[in-house]
Backbone as CSV, one residue per row, in Angstrom:
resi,resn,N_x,N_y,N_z,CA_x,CA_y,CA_z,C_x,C_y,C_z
1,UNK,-14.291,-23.068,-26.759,-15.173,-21.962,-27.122,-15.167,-21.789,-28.643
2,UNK,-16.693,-21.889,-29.158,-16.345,-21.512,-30.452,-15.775,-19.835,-31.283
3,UNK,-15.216,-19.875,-32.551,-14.719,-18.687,-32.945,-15.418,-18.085,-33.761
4,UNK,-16.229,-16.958,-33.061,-17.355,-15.890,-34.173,-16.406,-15.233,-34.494
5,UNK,-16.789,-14.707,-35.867,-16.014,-13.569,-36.539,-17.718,-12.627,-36.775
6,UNK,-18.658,-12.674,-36.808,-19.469,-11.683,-37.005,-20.599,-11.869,-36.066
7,UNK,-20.850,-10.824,-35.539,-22.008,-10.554,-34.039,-22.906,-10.077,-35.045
8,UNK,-24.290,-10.392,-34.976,-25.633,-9.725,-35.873,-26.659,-9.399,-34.607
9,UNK,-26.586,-7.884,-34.663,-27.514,-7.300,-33.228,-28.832,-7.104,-33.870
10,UNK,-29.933,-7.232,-32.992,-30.909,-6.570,-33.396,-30.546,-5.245,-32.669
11,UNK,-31.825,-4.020,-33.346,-31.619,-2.737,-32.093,-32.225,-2.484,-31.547
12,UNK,-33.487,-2.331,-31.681,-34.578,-2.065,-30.880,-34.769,-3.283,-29.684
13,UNK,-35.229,-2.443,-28.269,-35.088,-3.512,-27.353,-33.592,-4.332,-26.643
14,UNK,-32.639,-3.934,-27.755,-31.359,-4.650,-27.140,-30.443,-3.765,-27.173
15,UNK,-30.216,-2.956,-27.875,-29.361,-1.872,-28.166,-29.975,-0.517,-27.486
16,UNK,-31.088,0.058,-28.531,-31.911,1.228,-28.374,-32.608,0.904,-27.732
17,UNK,-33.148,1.755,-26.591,-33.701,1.284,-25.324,-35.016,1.866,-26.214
18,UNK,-35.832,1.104,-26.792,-37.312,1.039,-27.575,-38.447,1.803,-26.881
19,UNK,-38.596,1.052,-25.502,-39.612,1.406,-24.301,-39.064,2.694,-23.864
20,UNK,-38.027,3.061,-23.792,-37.577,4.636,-23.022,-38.446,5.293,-23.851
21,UNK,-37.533,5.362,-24.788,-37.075,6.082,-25.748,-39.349,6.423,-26.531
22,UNK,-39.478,5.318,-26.874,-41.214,5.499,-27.371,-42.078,6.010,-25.983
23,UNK,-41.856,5.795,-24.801,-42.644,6.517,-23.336,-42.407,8.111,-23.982
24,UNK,-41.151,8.258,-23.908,-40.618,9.438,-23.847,-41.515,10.408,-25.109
25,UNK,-41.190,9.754,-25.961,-42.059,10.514,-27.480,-43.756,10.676,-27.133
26,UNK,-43.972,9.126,-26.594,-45.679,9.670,-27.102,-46.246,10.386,-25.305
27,UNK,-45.200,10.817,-24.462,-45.557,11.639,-23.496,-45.654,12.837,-24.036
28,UNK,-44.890,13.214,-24.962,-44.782,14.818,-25.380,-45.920,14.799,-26.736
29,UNK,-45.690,13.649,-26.623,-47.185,13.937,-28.158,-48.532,13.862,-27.466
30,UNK,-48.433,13.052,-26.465,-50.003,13.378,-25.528,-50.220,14.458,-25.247
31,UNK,-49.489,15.644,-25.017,-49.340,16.813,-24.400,-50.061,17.475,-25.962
32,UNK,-49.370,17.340,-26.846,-48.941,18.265,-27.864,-50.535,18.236,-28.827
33,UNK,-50.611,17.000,-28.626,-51.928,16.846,-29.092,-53.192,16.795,-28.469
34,UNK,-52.839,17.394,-27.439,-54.136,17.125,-26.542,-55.285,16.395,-26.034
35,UNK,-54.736,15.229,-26.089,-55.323,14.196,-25.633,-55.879,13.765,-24.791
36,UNK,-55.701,14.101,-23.694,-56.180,14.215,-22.221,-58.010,14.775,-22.855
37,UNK,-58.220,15.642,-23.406,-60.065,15.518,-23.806,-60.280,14.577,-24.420
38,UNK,-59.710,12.886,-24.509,-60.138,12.202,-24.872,-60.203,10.449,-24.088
39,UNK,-58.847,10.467,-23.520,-58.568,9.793,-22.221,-58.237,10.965,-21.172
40,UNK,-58.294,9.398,-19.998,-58.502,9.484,-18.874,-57.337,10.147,-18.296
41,UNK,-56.155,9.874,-19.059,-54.843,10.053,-18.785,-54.272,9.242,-19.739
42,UNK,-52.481,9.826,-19.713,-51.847,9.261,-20.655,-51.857,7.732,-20.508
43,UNK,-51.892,7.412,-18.976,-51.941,5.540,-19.173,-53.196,5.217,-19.709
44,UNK,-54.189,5.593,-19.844,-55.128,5.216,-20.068,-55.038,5.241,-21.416
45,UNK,-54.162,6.210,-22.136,-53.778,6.238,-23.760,-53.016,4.897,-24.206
46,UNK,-51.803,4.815,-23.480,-50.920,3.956,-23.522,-51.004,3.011,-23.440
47,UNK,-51.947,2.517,-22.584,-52.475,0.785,-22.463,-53.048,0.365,-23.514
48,UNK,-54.596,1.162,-23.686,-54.992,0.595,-25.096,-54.010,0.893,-26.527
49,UNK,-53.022,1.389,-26.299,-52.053,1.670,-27.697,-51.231,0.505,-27.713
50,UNK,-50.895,-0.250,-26.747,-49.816,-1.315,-26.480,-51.007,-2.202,-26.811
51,UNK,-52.554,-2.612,-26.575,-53.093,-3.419,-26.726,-52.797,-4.117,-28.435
52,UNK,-52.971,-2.837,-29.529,-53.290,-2.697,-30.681,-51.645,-2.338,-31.199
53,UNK,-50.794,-1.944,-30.772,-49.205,-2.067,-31.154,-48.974,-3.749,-31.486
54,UNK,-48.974,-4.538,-30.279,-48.497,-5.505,-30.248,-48.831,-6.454,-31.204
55,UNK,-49.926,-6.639,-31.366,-51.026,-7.064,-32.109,-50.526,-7.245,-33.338
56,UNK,-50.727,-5.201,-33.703,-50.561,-4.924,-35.380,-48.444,-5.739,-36.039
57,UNK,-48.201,-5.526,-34.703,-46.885,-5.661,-35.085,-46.603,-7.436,-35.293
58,UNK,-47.373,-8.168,-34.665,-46.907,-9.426,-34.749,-47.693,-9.931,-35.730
59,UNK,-48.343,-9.267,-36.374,-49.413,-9.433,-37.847,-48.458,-8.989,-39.161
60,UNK,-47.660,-8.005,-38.646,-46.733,-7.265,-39.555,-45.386,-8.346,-39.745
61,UNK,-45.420,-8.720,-38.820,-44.284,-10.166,-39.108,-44.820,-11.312,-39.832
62,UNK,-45.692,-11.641,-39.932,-46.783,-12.723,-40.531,-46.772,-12.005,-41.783
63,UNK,-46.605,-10.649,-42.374,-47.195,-10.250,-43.657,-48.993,-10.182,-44.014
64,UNK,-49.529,-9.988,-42.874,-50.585,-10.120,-43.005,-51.066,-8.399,-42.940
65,UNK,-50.492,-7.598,-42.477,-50.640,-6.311,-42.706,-49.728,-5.853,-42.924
66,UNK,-49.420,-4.555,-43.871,-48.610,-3.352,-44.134,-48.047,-2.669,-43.505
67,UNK,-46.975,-1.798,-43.592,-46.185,-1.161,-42.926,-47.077,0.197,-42.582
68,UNK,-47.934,0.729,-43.726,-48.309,1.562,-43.754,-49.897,1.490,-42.674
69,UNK,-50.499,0.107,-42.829,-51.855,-0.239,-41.746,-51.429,0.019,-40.157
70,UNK,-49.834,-1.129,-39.902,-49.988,-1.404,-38.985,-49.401,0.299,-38.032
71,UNK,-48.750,1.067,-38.473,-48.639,2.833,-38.464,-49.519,3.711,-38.200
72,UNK,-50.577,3.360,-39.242,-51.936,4.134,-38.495,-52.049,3.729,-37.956
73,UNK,-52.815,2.013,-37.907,-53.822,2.129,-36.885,-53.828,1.608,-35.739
74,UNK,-52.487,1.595,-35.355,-51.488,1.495,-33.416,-52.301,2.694,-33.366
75,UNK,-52.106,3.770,-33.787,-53.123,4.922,-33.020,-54.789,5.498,-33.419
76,UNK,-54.889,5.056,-35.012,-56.176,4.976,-34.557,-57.257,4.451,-34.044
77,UNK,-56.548,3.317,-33.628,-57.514,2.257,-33.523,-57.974,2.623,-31.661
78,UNK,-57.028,2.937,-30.756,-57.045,3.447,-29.607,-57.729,4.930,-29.476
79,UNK,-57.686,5.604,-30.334,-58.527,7.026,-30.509,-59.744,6.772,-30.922
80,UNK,-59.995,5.691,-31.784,-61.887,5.428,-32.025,-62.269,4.803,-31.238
81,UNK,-61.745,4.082,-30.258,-61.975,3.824,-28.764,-62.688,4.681,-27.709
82,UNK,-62.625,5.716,-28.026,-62.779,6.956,-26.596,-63.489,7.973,-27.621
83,UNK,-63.891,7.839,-29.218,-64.624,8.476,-29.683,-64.150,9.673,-30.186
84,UNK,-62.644,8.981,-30.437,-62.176,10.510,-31.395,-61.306,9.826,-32.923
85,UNK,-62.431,9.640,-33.466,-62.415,8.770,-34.714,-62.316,9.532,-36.198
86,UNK,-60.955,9.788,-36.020,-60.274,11.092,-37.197,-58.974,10.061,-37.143
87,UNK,-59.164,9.806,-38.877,-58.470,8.961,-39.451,-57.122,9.803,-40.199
88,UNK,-57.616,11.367,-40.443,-56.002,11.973,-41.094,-55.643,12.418,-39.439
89,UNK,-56.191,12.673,-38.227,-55.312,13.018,-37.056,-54.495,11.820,-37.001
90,UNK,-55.035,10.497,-37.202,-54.242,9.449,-36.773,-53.203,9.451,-37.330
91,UNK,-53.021,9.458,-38.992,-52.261,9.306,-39.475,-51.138,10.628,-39.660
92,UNK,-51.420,11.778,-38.901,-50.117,12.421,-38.743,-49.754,12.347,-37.291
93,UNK,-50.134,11.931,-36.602,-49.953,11.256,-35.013,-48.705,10.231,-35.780
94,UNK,-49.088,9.121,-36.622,-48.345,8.379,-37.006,-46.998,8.889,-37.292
95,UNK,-47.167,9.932,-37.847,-46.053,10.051,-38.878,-45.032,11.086,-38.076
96,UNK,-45.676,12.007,-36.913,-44.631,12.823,-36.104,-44.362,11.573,-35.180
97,UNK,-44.935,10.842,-34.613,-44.716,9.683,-34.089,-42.961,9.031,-34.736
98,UNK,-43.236,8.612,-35.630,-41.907,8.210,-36.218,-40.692,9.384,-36.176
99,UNK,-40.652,10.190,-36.509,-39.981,11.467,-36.655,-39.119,11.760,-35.147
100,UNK,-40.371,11.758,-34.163,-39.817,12.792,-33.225,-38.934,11.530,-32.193
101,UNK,-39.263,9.982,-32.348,-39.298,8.853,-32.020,-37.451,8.870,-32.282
102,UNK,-37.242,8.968,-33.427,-36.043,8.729,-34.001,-34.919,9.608,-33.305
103,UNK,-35.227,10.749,-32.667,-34.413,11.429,-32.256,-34.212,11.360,-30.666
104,UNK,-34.574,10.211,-30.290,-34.317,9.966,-28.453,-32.944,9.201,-28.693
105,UNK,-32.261,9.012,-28.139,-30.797,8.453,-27.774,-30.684,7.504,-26.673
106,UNK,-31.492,6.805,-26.228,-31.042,6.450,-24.774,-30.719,5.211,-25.018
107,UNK,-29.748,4.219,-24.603,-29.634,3.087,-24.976,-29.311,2.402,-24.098
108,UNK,-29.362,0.945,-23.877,-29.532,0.173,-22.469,-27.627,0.005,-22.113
109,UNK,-28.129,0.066,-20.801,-26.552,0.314,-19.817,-24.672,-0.314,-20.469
110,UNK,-24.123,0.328,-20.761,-22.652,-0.063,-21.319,-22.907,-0.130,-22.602
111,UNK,-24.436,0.131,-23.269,-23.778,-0.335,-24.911,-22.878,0.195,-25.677
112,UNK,-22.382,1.666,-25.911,-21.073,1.876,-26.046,-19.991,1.369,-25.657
113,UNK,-19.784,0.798,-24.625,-18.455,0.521,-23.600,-18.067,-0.900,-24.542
114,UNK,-19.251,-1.464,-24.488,-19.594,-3.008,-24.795,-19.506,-3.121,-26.018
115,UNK,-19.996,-2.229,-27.370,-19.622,-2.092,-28.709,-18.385,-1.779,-28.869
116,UNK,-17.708,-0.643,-28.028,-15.899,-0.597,-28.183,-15.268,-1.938,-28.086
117,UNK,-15.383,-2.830,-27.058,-14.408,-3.564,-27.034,-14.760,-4.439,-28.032
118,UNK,-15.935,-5.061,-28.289,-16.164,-6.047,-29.181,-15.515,-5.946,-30.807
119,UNK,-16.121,-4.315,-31.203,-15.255,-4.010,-32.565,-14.137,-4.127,-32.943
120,UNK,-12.957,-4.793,-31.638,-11.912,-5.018,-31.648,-11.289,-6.191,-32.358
121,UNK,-12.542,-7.079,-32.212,-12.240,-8.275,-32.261,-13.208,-9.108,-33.275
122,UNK,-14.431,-8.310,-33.790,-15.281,-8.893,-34.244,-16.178,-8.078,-35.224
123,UNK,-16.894,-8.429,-36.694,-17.254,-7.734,-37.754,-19.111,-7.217,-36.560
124,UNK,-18.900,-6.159,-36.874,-20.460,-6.217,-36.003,-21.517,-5.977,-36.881
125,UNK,-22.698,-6.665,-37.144,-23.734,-5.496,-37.958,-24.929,-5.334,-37.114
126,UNK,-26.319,-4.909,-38.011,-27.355,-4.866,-36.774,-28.319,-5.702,-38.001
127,UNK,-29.359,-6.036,-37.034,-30.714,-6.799,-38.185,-31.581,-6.505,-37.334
128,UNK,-32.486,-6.134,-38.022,-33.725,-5.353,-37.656,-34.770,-5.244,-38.628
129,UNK,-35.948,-5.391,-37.879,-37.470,-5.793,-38.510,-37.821,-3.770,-38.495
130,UNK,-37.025,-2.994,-37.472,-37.788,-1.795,-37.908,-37.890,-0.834,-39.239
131,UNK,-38.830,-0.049,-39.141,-39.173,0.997,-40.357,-37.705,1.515,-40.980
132,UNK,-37.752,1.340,-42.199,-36.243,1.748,-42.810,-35.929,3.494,-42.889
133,UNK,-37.196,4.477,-42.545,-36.813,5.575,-42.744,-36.598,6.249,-41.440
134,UNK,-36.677,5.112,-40.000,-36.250,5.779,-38.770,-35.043,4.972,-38.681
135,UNK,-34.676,3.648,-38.896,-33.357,2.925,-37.951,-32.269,3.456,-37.967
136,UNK,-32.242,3.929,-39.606,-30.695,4.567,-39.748,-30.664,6.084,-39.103
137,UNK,-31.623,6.874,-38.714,-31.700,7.660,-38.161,-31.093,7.584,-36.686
138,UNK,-31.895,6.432,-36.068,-31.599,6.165,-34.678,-30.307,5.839,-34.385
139,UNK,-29.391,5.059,-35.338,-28.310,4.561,-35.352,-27.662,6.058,-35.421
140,UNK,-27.644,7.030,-36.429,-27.111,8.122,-36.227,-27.011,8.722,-35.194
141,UNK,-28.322,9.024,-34.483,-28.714,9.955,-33.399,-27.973,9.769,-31.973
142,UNK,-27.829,8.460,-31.762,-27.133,7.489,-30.949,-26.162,7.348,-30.626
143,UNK,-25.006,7.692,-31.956,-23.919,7.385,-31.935,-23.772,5.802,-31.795
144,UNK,-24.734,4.862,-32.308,-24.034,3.606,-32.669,-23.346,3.368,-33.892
145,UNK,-24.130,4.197,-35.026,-23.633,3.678,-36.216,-22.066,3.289,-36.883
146,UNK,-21.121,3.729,-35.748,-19.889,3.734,-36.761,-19.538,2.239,-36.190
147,UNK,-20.171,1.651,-35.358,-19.712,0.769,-35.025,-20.122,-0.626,-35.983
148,UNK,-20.857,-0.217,-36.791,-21.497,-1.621,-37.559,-20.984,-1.755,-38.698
149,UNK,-20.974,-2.568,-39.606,-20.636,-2.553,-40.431,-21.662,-2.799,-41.611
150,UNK,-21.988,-3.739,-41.477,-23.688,-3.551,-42.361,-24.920,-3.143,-41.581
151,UNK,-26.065,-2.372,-42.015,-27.273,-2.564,-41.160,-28.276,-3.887,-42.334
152,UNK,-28.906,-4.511,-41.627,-29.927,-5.280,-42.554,-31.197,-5.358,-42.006
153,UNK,-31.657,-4.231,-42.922,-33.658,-3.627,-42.832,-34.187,-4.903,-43.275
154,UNK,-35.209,-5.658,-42.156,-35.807,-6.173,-43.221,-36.726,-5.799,-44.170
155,UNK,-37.549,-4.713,-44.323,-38.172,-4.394,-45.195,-37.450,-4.271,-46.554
156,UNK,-35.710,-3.639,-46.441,-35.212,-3.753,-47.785,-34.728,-4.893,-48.393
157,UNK,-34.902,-5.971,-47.494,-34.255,-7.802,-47.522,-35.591,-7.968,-48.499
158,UNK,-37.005,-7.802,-47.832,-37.992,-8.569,-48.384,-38.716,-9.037,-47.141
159,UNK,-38.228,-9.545,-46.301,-38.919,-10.559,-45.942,-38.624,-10.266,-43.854
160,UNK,-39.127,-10.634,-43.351,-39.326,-10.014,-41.675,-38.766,-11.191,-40.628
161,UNK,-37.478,-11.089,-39.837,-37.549,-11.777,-38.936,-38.413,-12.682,-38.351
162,UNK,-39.152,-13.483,-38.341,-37.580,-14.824,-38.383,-37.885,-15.292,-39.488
163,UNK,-38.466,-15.394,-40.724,-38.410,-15.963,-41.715,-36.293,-16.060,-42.209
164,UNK,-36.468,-17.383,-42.503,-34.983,-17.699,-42.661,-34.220,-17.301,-43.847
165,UNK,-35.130,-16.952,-44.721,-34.112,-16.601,-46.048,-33.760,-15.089,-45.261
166,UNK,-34.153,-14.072,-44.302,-33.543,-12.830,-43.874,-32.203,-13.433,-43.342
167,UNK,-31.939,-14.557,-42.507,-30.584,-14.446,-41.958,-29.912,-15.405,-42.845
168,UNK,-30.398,-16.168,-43.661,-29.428,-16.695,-44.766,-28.868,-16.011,-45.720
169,UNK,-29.729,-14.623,-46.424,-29.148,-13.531,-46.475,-28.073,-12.621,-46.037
170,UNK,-28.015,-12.513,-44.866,-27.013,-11.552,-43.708,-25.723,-12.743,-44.238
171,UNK,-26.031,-13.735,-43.440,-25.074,-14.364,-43.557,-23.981,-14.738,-44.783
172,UNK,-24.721,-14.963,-46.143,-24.102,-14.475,-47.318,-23.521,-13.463,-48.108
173,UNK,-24.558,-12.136,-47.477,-23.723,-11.401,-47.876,-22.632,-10.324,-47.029
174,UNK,-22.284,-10.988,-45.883,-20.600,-11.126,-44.874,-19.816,-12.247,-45.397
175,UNK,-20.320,-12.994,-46.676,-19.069,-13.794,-47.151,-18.765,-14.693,-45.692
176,UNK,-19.656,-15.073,-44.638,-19.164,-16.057,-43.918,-19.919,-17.278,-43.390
177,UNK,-19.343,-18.166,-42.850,-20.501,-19.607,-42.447,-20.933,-18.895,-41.469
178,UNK,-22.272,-20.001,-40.883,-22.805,-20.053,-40.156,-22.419,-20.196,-38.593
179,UNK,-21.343,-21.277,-38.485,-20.663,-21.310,-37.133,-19.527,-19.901,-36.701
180,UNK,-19.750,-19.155,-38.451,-18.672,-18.253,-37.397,-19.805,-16.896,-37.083
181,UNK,-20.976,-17.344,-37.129,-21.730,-15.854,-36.835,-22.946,-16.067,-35.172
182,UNK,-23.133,-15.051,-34.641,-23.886,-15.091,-33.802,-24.765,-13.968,-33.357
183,UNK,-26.034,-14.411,-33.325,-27.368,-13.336,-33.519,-27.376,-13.038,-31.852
184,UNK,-27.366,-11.980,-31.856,-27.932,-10.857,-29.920,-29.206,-10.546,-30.428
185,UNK,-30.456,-10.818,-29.580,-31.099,-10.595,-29.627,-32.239,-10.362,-28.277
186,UNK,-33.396,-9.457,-28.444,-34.710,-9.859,-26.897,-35.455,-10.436,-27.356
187,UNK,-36.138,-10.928,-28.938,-37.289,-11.120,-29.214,-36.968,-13.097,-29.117
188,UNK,-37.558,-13.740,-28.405,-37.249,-15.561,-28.746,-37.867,-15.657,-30.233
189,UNK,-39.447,-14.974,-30.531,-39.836,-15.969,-31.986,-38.785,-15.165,-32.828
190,UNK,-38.630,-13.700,-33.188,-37.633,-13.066,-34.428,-36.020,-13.575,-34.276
191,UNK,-35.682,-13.284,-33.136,-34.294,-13.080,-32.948,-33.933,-14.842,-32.940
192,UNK,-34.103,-15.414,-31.953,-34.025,-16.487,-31.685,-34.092,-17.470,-32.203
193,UNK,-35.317,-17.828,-32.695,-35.746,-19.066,-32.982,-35.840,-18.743,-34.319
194,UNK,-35.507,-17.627,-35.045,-35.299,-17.232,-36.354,-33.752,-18.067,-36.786
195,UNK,-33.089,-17.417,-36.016,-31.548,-17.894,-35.851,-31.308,-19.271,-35.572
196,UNK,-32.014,-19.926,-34.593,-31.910,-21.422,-35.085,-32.338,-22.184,-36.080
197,UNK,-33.533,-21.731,-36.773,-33.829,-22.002,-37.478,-33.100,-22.133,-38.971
198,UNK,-32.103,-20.933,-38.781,-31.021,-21.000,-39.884,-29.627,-21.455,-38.997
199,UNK,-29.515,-22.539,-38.230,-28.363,-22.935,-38.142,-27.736,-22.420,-37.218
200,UNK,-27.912,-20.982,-36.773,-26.537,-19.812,-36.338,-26.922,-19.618,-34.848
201,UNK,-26.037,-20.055,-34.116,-26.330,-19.290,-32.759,-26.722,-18.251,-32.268
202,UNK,-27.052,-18.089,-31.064,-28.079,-17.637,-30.331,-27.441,-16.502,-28.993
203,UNK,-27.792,-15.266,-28.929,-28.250,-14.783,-27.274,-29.086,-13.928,-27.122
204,UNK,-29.986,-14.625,-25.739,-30.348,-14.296,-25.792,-30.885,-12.937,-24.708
205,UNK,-31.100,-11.692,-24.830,-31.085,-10.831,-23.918,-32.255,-10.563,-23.310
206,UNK,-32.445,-11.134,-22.392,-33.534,-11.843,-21.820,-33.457,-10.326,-20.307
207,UNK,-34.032,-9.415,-20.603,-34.032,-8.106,-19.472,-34.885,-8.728,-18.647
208,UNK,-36.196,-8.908,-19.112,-37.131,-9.153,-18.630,-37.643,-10.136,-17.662
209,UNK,-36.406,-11.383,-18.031,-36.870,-11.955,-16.977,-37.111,-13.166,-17.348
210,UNK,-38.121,-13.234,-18.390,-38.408,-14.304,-18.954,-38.457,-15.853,-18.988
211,UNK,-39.085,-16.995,-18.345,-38.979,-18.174,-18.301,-39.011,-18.768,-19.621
212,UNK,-37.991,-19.378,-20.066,-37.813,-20.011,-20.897,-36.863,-21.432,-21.190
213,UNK,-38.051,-22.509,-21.687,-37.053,-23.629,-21.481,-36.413,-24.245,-22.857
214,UNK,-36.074,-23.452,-23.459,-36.036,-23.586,-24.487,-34.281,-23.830,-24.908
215,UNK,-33.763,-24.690,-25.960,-32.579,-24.666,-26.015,-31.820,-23.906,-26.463
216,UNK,-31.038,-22.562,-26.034,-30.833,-21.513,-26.417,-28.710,-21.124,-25.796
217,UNK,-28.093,-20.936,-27.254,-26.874,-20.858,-26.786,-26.231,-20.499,-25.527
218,UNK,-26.534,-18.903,-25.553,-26.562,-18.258,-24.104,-27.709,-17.082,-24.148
219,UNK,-27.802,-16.715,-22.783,-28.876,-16.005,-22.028,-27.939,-15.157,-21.294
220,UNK,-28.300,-13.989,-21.614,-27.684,-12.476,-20.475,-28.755,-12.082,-19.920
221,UNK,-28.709,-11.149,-19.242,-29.303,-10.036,-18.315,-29.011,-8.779,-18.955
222,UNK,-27.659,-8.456,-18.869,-26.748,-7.390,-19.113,-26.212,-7.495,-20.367
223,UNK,-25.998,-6.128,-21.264,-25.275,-6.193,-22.318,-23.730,-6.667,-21.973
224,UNK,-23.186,-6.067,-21.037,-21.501,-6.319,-20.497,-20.984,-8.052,-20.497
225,UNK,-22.664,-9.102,-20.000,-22.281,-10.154,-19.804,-21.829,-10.706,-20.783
226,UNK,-21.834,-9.628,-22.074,-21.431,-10.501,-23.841,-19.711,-10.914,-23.586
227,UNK,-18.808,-9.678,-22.275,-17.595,-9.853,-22.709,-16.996,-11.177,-21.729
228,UNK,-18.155,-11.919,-21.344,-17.621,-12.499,-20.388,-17.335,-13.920,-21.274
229,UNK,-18.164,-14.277,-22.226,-17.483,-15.280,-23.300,-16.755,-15.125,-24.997
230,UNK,-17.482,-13.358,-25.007,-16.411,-13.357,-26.284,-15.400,-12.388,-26.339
């Protein structure tokens, strides 16, 4: 078995339960904002918002849009849809969006249990493509943060998962090689294939299910299955 000395988590999706935790927010902001006179219902909000999320976000990894584009217009772009085409509603939709987002806690099954034992034995940090003025929030709110030791934004790196100078970065500045570090991750193109791409092993937290034939260190289900090899 090889010997990691540093685990590099992403959080969103593997840690911070992302999907709870964002249902949860833009249910009370559908309410709050009254939305329903504009869709059909909140799924009917939510679908076309995931259409134009996903989208803006995997454009936002490319550098092809802004932090600040792809923010608005996840929601306005779904509100000029149904004909409610108010560009400052969107953009404070956006911005309590982030805010009220940051303060859900829910995180996928044992990750405390599973961060105790590991810190025992191993430098932990997190790497993450999200917004730098919610993560450290979430990490607070959570009660993950004492467990890490660096966080690495990519927005304050420069540059967005998986581009490789972000984890050749991490990795330099923990002062350690490559064989002794290993990336947890859900995303295969950021997390994954970012991480092979610089050399450094791989897991991958595959909830979903996911078919993949791809050559990949290890594959969990469960956060717990981490203690079963390190």
């Amino acid at each position: 078995m090889k010997q990691y000395k540093h685990l590099f988590f992403d959080l969103d999706h593997t840690l911070w339960d992302f999907e709870a935790n964002s249902e949860a927010t833009l249910k009370e902001m559908f309410v709050s904002y009254n939305l329903s006179r504009f869709f059909e219902n909140y799924e009917d909000f939510h679908k076309r918002y995931e259409v134009h999320n996903l989208y803006l976000w995997a454009q936002y990894r490319k550098s092809k849009v802004d932090k600040k584009t792809l923010n608005t217009q996840r929601f306005y772009l779904p509100f000029a849809e149904v004909g409610f085409d108010d560009i400052t509603v969107a953009r404070q939709f956006a911005s309590d969006y982030l805010s009220i987002s940051a303060t859900k806690t829910l995180l996928f099954p044992n990750t405390l249990e599973v961060l105790e034992q590991l810190q025992k034995d191993y430098q932990l940090h997190i790497i993450t493509n999200g917004f730098k003025e919610v993560q450290t929030q979430k990490l607070n709110n959570s009660g993950l943060r004492p467990f890490f030791t660096n966080i690495y934004i990519s927005e304050l790196i420069g540059v967005q998962k998986p581009n490789r100078y972000f984890f050749d970065y991490t990795v330099k500045s923990c002062h350690a090689s490559r064989k002794e570090c290993l990336v947890i991750g859900d995303s295969l193109e950021a997390d994954i294939r970012g991480a092979k791409k610089a050399g450094i092993d791989q897991v991958f937290f595959n909830t979903k299910q996911i078919e993949c034939n791809e050559d990949i260190t290890y594959v969990i289900g469960e956060l717990k299955e981490l203690l079963e090899f390190l």
